[in-house]
N, C-alpha and C positions, 0 to 999 in steps of 0.2 A: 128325901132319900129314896135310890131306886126297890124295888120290891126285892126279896131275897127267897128263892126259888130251891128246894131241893127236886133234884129228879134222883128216883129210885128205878135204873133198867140197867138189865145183864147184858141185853145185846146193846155193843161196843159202837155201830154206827147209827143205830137209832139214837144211842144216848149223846153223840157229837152231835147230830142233826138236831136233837131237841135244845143243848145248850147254847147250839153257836147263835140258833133262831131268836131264842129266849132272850140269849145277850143281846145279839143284834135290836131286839126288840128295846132294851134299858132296861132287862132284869138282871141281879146277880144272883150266878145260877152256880149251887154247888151239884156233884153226882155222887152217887155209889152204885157199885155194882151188883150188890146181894142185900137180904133182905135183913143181913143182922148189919152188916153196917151202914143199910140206911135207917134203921130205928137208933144205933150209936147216933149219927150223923143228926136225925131228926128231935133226940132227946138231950142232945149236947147243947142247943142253941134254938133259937125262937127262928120259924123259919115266918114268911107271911104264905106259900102255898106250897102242897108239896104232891109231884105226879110220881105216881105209884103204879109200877109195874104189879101185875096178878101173880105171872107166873116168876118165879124169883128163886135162883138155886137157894136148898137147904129150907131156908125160913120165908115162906109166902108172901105174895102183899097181904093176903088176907089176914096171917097172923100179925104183920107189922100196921096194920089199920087197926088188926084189936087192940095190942099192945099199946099204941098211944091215946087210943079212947078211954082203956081203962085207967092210963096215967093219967086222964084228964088233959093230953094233950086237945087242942079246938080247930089245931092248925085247918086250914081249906084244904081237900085232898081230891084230886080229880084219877078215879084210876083209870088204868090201859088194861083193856082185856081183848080175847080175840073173837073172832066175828061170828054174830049170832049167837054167844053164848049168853043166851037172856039169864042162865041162872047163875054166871058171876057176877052178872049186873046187880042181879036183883038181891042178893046177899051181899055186894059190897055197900050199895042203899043203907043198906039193913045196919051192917057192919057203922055205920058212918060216914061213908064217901059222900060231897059234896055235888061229884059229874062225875062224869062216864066217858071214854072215846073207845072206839070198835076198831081193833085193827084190821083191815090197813087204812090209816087217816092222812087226811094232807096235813099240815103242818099251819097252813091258813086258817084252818079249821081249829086245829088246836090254841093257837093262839086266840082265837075268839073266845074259847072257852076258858083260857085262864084271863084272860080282860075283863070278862064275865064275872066268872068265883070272884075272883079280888074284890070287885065292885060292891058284888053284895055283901062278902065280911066287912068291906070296911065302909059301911053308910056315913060314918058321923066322922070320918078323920078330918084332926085339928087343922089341915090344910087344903081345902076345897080347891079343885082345879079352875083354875080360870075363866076356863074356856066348857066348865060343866053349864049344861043346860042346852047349849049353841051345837047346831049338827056340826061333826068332824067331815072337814074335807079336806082333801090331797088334791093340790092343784099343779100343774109342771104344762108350763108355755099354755096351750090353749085348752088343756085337757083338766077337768074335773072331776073326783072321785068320790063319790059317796059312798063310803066303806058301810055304813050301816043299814043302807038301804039297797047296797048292790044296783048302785045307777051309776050311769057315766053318760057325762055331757062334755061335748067337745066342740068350740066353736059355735057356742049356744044352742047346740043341735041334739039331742038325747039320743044313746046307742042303743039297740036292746043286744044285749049278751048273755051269752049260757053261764052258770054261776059258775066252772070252771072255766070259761074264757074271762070271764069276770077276776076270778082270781090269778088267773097266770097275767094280767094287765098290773093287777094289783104289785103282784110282784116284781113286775118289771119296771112299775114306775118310781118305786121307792128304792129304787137301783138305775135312776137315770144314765146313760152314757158307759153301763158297767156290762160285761159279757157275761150271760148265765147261761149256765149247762144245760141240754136237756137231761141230765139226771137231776141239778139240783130241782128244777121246776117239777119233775116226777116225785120225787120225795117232799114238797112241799106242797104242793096241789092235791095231787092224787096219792101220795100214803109208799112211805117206807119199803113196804112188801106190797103194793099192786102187783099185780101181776099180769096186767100189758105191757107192751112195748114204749118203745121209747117214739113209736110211729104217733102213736095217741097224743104227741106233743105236740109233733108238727101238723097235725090235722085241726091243733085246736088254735094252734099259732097261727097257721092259713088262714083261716076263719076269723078270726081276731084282724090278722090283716088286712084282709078287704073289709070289714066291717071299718076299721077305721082312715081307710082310703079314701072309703065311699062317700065321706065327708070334708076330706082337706088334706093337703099333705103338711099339714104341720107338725104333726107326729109320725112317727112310722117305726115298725120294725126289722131290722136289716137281721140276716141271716149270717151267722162267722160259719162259716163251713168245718165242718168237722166237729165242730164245738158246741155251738147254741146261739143265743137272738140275743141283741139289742135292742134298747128302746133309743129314737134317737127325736132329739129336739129339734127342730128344726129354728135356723138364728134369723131372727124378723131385720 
């Protein structure tokens, strides 16, 4: 059964951006918006992880992290706080939280981090993945992705990439043949609320490009104008 996610955020397009990600990833993901009705939400039902906004109209995350610790809730809880605030870090620690992310975060990132939590609550679950032990890799026509080690080989040839050309590659190949926005890649790469431009995409996309020119055209990025990049497979 897929994993069962609550997220706890008020703001309305981070929380679609966290869900649709989560989903698309194989999780079911419920939301709330405020901090009493994600402690409802979170004490109505057993979740396996739950992200937790800090700041939260009315009732805190931080009192909705108390509140479940002291029900003896164990749920995994990864919270969101904002940037450089080492002392909600260091009190939601304190508090119980299992991770941390600093706003503004890519979305790549976050996803690392709930594959992570999951991992280590659950050591000993009755049904061991198959394919545990064996490195994960994402392979599409000649191109290879080693998602845990941030390597790509293509055409048996190894690319070095910057970890965000790494992940907007990432992105794009598990969306073979699909048009992505430069915002969605900004919200997923680079974080919600960055606060560069949407130029920072195309400069990492060029870069990305000829990096993988320089080896074959058997993959490639094409450009939708107006819109965002494909990744496109080329047919042997």
């Amino acid at each position: 059964m897929p994993h069962h996610i609550l997220v706890i955020e008020d703001e309305p397009t981070l929380s679609r951006l966290l869900s649709y990600n989560l989903t698309q990833e194989g999780y079911t993901v419920d939301t709330a918006e405020t901090g009493g009705d994600g402690l409802l939400a979170a004490s109505g039902r057993k979740y396996d992880l739950i992200v937790l906004d800090i700041m939260l109209p009315g009732m805190s995350g931080f009192e909705v992290l108390t509140k479940l610790r002291q029900q003896g809730d164990r749920t995994p809880i990864i919270i969101l706080t904002a940037r450089n605030a080492e002392s909600d870090i260091v009190q939601g620690l304190k508090l119980g939280a299992d991770d941390y992310m600093t706003k503004p975060f890519g979305v790549a990132e976050l996803l690392a981090r709930v594959s992570a939590v999951l991992r280590r609550s659950r050591p000993d679950e009755a049904d061991p993945d198959p394919d545990e032990g064996q490195e994960k890799i994402i392979a599409v026509g000649d191109l290879k992705i080693y998602p845990e080690k941030y390597e790509v080989v293509l055409a048996g040839e190894s690319i070095g990439l910057r970890p965000k050309e790494f992940e907007v590659l990432l992105y794009l190949v598990q969306r073979p043949g699909m048009v992505v926005t430069r915002d969605d890649l900004m919200n997923v790469v680079w974080g919600f609320d960055y606060v560069g431009g949407q130029r920072t995409v195309d400069v990492h996309v060029s870069s990305l490009r000829k990096k993988l020119e320089m080896n074959q055209q058997s993959v490639r990025i094409d450009s939708i104008r107006g819109v965002g990049y494909k990744l496109v497979i080329a047919k042997k």
